[in-house]
C-alpha positions in Angstrom: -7.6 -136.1 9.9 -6.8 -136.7 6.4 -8.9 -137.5 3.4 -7.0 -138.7 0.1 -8.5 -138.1 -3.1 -7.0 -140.5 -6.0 -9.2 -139.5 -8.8 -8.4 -136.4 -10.9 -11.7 -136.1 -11.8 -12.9 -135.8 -8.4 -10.3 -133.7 -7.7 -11.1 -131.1 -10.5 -14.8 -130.9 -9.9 -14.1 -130.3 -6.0 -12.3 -127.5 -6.7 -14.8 -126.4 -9.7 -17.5 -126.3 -7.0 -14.9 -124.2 -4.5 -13.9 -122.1 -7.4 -18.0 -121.4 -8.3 -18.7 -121.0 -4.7 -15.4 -118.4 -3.9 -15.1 -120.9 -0.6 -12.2 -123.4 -0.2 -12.3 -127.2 -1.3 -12.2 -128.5 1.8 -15.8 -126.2 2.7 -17.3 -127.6 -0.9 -16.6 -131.3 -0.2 -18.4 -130.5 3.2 -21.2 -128.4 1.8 -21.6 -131.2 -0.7 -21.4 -134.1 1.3 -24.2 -132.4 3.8 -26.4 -132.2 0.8 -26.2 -135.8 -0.4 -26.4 -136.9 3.2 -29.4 -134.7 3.7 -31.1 -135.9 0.5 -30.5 -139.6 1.4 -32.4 -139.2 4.5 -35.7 -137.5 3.2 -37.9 -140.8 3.0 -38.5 -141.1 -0.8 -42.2 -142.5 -1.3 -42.5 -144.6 -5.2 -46.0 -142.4 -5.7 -44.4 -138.9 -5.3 -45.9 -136.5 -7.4 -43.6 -134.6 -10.4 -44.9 -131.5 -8.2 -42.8 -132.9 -5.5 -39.9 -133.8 -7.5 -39.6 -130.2 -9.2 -40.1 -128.6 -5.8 -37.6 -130.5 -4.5 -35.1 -130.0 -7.6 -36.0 -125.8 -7.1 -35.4 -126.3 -3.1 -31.5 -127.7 -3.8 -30.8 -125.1 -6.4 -31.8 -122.0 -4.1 -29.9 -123.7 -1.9 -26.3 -123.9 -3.7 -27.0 -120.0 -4.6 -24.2 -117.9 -2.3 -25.3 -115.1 -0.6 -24.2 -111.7 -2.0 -22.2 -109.4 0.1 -24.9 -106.2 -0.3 -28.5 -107.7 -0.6 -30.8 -105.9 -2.2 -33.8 -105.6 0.2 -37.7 -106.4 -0.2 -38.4 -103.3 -2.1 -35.7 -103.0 -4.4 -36.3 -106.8 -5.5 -39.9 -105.3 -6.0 -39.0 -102.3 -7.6 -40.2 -99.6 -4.7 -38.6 -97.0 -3.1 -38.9 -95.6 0.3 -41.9 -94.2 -0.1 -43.5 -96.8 -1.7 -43.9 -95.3 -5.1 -42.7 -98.2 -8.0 -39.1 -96.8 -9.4 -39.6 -99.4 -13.1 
């Protein structure tokens, strides 16, 4: 199947998001469609705390973040070594 984009702009951000993302246009469109898709069906209440809003807005970002080819684990993110003795 084929999907024809007619709008530069559309076209540059696609591949600005592949480009950010180090994964092919194709894979960003799809990432980003999921999202929007995903977002439209969470049921939106007119009350919804700015707690909910922000946690939302934080849950989206951590989302887009890639994952790095060598992770650093628990510990080091903590600043521990082995042994657990602090290394900062």
């Amino acid at each position: 199947m084929a999907l024809s984009i007619k709008n530069r702009e559309v076209e540059e951000l696609a591949r600005e998001l592949a480009r950010s993302r180090g994964i092919s246009v194709t894979e960003a469109i799809r990432q980003s469609l999921e999202s929007e898709i995903a977002l439209d069906s969470v049921i939106s209440w007119p009350n919804e705390s700015d707690l909910i809003i922000k946690l939302r807005e934080i849950s989206d970002r951590a989302g887009r973040i890639p994952e790095r080819d060598n992770p650093m684990t628990e510990d080091e993110i903590l600043g521990y070594d082995e042994f657990g003795i602090p290394t900062r």
